[in-house]
Residue frames relative to the residue before (quaternion, step in Angstrom):
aa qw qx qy qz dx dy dz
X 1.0000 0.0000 0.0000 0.0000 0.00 0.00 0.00
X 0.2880 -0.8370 0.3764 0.2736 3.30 -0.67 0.67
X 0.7590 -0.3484 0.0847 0.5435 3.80 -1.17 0.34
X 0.6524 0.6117 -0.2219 0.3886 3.56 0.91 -1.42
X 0.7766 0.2617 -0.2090 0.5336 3.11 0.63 -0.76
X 0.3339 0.7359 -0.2565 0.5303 3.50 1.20 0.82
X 0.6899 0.3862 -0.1795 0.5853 3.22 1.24 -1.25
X 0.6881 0.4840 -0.2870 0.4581 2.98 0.90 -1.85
X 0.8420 -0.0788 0.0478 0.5315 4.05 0.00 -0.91
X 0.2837 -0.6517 0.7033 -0.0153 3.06 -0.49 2.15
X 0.4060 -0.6647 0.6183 0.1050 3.19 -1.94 0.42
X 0.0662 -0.9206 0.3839 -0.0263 3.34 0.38 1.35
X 0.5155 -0.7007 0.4926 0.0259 3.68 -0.93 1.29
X 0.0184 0.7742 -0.6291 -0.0674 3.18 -0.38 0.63
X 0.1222 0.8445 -0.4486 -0.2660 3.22 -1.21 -0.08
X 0.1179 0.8897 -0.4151 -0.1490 3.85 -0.42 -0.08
X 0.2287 -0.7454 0.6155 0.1150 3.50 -0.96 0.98
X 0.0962 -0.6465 0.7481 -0.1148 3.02 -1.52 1.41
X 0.2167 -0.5644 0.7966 0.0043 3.08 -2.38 0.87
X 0.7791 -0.0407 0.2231 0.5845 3.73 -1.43 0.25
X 0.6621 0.4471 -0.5914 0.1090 3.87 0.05 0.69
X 0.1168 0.8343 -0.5337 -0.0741 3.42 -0.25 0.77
X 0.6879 0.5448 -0.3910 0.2778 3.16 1.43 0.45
X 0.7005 0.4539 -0.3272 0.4429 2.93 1.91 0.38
X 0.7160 0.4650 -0.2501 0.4566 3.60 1.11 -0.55
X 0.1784 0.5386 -0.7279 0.3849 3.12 0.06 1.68
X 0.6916 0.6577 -0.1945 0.2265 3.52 0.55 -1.31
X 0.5091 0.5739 -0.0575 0.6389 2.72 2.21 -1.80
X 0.7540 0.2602 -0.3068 0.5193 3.75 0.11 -0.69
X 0.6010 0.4528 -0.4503 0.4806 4.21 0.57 -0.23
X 0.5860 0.5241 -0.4675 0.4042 4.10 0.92 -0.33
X 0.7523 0.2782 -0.3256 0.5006 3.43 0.88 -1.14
X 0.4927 0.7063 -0.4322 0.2674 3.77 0.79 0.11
X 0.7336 0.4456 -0.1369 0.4944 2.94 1.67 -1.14
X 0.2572 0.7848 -0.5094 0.2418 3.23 1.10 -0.49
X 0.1350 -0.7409 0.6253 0.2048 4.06 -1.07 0.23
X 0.4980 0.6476 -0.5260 0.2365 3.61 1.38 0.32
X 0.3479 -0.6708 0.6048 0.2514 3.44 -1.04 0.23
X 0.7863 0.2645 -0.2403 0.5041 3.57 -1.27 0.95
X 0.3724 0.7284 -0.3863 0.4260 3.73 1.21 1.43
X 0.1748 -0.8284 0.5262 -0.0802 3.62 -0.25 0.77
X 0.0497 -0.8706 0.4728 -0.1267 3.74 -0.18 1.04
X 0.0641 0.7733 -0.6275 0.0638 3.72 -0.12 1.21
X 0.4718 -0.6203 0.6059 0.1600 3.45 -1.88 0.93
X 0.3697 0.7359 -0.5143 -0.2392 3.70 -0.59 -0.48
X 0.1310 -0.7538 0.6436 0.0223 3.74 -0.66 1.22
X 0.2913 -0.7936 0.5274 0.0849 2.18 -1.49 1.53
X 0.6806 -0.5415 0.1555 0.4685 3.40 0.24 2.43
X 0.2398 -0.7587 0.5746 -0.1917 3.54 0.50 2.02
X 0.3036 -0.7244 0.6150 0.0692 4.07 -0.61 1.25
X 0.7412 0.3913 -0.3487 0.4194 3.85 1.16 -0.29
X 0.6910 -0.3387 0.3082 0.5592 3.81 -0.99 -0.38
X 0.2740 0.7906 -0.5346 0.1187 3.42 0.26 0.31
X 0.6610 0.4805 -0.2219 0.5319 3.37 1.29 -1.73
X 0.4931 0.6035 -0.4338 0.4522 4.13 1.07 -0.87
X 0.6447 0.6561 -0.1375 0.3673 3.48 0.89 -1.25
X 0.6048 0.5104 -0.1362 0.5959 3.36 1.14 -1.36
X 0.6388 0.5876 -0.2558 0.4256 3.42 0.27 -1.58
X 0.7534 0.4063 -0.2012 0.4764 3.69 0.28 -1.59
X 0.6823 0.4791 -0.3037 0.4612 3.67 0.73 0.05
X 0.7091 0.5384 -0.3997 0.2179 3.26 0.87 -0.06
X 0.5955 0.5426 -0.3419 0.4839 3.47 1.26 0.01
X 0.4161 0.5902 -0.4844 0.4937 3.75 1.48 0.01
X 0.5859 0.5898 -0.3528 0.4294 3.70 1.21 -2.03
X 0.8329 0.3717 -0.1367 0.3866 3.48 0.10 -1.37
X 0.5285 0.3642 -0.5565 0.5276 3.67 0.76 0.34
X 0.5680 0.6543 -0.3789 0.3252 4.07 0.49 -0.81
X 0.0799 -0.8629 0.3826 0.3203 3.04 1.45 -1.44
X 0.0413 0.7767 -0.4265 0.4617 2.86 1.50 1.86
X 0.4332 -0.6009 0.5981 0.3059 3.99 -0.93 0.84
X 0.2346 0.7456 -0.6142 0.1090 3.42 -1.26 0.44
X 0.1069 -0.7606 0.5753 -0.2813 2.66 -1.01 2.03
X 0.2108 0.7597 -0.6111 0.0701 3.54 -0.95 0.74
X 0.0174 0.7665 -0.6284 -0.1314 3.36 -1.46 0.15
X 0.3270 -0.6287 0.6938 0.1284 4.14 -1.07 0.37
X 0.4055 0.5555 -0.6586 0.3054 3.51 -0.77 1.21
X 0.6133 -0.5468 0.4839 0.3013 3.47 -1.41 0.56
X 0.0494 -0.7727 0.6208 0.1229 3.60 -0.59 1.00
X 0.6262 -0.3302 0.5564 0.4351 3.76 -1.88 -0.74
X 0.8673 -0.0873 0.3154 0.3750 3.80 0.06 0.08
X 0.6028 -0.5402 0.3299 0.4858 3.99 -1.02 0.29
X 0.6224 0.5843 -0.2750 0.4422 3.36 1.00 -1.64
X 0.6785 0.3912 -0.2966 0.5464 4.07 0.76 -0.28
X 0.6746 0.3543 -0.3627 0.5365 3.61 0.52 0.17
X 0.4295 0.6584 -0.3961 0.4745 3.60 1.18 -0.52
X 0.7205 0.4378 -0.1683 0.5107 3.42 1.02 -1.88
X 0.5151 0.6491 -0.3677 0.4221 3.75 0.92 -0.34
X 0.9022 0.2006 -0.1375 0.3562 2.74 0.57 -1.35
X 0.3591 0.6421 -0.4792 0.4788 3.60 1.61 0.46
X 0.6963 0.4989 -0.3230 0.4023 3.65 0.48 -0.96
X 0.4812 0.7058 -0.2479 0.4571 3.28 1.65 -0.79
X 0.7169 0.5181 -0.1869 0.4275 3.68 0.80 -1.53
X 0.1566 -0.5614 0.7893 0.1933 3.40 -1.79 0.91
X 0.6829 0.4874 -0.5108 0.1875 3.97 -0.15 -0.32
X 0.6871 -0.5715 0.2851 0.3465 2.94 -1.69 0.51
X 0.6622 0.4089 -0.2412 0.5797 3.69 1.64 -0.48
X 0.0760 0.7347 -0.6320 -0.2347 3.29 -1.03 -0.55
X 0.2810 -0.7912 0.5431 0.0078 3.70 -1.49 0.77
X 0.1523 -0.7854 0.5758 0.1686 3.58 -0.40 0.60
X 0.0538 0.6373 -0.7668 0.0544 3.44 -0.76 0.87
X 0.3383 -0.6169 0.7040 0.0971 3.70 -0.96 1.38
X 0.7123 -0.3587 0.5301 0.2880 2.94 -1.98 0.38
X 0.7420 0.3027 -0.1610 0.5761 3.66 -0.99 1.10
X 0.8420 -0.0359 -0.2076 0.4967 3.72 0.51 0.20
X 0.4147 -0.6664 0.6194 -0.0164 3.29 -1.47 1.08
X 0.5099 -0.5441 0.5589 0.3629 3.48 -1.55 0.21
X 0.5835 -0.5992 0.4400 0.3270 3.15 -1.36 0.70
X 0.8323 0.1939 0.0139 0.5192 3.68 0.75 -0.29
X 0.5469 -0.5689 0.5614 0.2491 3.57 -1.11 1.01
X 0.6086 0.6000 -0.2396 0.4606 3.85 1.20 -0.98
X 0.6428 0.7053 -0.2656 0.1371 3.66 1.35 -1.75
X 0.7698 0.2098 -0.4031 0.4482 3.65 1.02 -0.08
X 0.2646 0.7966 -0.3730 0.3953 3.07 1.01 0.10
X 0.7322 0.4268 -0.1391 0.5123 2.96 0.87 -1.57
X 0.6490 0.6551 -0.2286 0.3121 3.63 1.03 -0.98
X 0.7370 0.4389 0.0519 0.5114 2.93 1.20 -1.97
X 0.7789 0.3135 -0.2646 0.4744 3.68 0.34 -1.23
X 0.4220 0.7584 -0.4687 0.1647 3.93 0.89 0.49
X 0.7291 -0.5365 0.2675 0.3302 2.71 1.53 0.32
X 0.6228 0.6307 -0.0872 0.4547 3.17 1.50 -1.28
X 0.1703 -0.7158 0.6212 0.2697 4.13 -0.39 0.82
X 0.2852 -0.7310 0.6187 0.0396 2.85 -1.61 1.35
X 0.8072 0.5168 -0.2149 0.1876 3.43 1.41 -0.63
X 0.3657 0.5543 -0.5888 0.4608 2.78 0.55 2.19
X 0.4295 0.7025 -0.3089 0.4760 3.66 1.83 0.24
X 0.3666 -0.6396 0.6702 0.0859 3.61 -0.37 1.34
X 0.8593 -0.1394 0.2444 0.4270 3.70 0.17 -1.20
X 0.2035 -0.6106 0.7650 0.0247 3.39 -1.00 1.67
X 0.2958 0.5964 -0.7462 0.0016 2.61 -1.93 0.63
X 0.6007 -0.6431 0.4749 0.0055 3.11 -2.30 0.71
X 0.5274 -0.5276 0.4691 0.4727 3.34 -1.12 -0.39
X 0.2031 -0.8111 0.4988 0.2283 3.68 -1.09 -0.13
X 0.3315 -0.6330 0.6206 0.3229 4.05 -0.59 0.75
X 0.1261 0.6454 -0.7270 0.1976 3.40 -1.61 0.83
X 0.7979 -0.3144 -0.0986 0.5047 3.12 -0.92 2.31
X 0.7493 -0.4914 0.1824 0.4048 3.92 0.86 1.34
X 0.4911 0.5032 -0.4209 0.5731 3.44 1.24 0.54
X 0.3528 -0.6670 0.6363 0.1607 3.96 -1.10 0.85
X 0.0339 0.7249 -0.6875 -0.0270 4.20 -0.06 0.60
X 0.4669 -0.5061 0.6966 0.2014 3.97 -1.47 1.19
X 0.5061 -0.5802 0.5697 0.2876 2.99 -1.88 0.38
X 0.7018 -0.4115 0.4941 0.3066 3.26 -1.36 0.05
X 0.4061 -0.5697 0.5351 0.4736 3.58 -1.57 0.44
X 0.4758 -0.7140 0.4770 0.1905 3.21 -1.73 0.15
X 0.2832 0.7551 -0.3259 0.4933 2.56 1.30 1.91
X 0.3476 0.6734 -0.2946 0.5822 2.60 2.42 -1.38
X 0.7566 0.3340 -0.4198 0.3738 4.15 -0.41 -0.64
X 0.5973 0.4651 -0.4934 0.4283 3.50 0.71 0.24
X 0.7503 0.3412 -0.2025 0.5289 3.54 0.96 0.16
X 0.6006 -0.6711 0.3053 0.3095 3.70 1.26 0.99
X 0.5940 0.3838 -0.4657 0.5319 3.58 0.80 1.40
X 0.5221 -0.5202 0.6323 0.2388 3.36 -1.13 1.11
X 0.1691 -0.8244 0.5350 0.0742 3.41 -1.20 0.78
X 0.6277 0.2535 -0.2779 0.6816 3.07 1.50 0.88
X 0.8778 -0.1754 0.4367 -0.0892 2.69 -1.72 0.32
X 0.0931 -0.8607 0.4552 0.2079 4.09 1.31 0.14
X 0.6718 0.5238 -0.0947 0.5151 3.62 0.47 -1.79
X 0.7970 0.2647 -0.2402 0.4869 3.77 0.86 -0.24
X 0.3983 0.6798 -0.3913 0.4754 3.51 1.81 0.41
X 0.0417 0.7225 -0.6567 -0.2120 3.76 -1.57 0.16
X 0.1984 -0.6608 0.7016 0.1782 3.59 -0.90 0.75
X 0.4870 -0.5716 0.6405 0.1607 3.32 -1.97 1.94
X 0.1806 -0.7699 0.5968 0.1357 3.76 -0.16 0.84
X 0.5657 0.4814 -0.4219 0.5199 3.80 1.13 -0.46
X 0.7784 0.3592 -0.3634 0.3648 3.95 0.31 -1.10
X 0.6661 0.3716 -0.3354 0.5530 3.90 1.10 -0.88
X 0.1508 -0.7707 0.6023 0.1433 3.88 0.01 -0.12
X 0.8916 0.0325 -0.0429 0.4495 3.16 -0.44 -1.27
X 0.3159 0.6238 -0.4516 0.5542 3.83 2.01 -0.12
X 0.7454 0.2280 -0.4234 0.4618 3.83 -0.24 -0.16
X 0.3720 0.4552 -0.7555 0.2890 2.95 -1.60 1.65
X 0.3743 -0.7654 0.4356 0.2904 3.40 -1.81 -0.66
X 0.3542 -0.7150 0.3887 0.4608 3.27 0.14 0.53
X 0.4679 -0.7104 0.5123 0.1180 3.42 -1.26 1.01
X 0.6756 0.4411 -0.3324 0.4884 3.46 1.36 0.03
X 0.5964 0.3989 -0.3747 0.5872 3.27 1.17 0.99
X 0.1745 0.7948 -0.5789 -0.0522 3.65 -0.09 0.81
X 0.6693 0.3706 -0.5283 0.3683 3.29 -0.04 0.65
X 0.7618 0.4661 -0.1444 0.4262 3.11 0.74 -1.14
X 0.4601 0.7054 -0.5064 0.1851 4.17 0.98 -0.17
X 0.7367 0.4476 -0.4452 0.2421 3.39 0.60 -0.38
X 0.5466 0.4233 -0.5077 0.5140 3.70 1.44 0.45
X 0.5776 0.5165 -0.5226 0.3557 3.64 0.65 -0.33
X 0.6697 0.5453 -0.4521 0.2230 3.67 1.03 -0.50
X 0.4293 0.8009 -0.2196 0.3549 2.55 1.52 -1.92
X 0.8382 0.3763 -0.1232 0.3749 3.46 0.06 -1.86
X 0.6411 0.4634 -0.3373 0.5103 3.62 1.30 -0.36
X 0.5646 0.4921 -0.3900 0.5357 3.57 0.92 -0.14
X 0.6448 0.3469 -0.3182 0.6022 3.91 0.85 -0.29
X 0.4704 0.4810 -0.4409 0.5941 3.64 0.52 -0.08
X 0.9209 0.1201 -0.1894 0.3188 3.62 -0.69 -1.16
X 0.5898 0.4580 -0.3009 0.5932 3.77 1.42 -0.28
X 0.4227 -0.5655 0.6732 0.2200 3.54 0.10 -0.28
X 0.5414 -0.5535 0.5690 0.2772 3.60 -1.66 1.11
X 0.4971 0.6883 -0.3750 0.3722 3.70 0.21 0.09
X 0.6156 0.4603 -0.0496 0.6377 3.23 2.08 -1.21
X 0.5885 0.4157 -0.4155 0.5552 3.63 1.15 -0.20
X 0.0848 0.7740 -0.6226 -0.0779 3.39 -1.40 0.42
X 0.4471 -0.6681 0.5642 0.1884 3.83 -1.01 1.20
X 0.0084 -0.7312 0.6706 0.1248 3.46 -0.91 0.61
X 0.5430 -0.6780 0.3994 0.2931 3.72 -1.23 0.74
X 0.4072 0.7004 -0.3642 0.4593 3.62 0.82 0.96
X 0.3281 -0.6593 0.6394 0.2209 2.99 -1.37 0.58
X 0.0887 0.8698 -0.4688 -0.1258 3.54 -0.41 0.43
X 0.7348 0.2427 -0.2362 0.5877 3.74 0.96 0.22
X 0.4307 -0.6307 0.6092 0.2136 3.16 -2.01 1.01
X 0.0929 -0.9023 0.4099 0.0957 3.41 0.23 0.56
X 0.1127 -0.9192 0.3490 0.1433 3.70 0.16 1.36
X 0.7824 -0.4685 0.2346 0.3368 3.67 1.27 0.63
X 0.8533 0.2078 -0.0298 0.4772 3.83 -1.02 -0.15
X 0.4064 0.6055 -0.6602 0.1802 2.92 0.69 1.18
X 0.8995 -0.0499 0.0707 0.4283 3.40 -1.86 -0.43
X 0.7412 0.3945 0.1052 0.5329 2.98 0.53 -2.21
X 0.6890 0.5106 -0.3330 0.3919 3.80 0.52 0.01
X 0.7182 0.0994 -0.2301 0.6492 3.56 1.64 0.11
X 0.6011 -0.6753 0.3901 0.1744 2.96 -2.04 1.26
X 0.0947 -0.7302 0.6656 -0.1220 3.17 -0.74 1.36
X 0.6279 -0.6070 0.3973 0.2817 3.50 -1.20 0.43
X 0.5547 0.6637 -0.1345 0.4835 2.94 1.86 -0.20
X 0.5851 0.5117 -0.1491 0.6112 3.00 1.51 -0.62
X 0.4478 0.5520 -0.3426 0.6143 3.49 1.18 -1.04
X 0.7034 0.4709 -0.3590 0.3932 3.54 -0.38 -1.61
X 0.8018 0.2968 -0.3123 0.4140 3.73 -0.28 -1.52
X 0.5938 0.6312 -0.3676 0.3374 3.55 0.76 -1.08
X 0.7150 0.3870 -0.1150 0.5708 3.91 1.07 -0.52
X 0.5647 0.3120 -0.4035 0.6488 3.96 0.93 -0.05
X 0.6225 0.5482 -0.4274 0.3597 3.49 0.53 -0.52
X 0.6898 0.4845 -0.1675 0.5114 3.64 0.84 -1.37
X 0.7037 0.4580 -0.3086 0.4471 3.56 1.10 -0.77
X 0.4963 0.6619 -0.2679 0.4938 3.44 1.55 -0.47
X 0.9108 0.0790 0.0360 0.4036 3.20 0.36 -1.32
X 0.6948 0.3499 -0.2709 0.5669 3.23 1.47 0.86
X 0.4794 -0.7823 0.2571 0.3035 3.21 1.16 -0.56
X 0.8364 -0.3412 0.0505 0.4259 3.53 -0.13 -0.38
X 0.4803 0.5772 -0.2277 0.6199 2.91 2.66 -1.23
X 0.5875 0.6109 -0.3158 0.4265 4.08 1.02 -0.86
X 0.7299 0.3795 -0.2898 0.4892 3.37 1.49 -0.90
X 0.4401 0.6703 -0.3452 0.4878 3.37 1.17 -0.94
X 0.6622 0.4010 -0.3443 0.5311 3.97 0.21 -1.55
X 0.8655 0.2533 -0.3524 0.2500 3.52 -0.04 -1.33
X 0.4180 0.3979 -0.6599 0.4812 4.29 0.93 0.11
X 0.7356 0.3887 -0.5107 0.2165 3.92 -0.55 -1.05
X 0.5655 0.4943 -0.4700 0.4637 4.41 1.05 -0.27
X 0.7543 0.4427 -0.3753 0.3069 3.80 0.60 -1.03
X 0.5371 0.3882 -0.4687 0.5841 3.88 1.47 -0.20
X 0.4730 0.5862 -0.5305 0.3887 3.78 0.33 -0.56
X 0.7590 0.5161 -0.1500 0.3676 3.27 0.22 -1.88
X 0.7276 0.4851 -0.1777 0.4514 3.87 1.00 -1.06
X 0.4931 0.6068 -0.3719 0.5003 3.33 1.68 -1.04
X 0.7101 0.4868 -0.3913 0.3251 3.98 0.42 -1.17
């Protein structure tokens, strides 16, 4: 396909990993079901779930294929979210890819649509992203400055990653499991430069909470600080204890 027609109709990835959730990802598979873009692609990976989840999966795939919607899944024991994440990137032909976990959905049947067909060329953009809704309140992202101090400044589920511009850069490191999706995030601003990040005025995910990375766990502590000491050094660590008392003091 050629660059132009690239801009105009990108080929968008979804992705979503689920365990034991059959009580939430109906909801998740009816966002990307509905979706009125055209030229969307939609992979499961489960990590070999013991409830109805996979029954679930299964019963959707002739809905996928009358839409004329990609659909792909597999069930196999992985290492963790951040390793099925990687599953399911290797998985992907589109030029983006998106992670909408089990339990949250786009905010709208309209929502890429809205993203993509604006007309606007994205493909020099490492990373759109949005606002997210959480318990019916819409919360903006963060500056993107916040990742020099060890907080994702957005949202995950309301993020796209250019899989054509970061190629091999899109993965997660596996020695961070709680914390990889700011360690990616932040290495794509590291090696692209903020110039490559781009905010769109949208809400694009419902965003139902408790994930991995969304409560404090010593673990989180742990990556959140090898991470900063890694990729900032000693002042990077120094900056990021002096935001988390900052941050607790409020």
């Amino acid at each position: 396909m050629l660059k132009n027609e690239l801009i105009k109709h990108p080929k968008i990835s979804i992705i979503t990993v689920a365990f034991n959730s059959e009580k939430v990802i109906k909801s998740t598979i009816e966002s990307v079901l509905n979706q009125t873009f055209k030229g969307l692609e939609y992979i499961i990976i489960d990590g070999n779930s013991t409830d109805k989840t996979i029954d679930i999966v299964k019963s959707y795939e002739l809905k996928f294929k009358e839409k004329n919607i990609s659909f792909k899944w597999i069930s196999e024991p992985d290492k963790g979210i951040y390793d099925a994440m990687n599953k399911g990137i290797l998985l992907s032909k589109g030029q983006w890819c998106n992670f909408m976990n089990t339990g949250d959905f786009f905010l709208s049947k309209e929502t890429l649509n809205e993203v993509f067909n604006s007309g606007d060329d994205f493909s020099n953009i490492a990373l759109l992203y949005g606002s997210k809704v959480y318990e019916n309140k819409t919360i903006d992202p963060l500056p993107l400055k916040a990742l020099t101090y060890g907080s994702i400044m957005g949202n995950h589920q309301s993020m796209f990653f250019n899989k054509h511009l970061l190629k091999e850069e899109l993965f997660y490191d596996l020695r961070y499991p709680i914390y990889g999706d700011y360690e990616l995030v932040n290495r794509i601003f590291l090696n692209f430069g903020k110039l490559r990040f781009h905010k769109v005025d949208l809400s694009i995910a419902n965003y139902l909470g408790g994930g991995i990375s969304a409560t404090p766990t010593f673990q989180k502590r742990k990556d959140k600080f090898l991470i900063l000491l890694r990729h900032y050094g000693f002042i990077g660590f120094v900056r990021g204890v002096y935001y988390s008392i900052k941050e607790k003091m409020k």
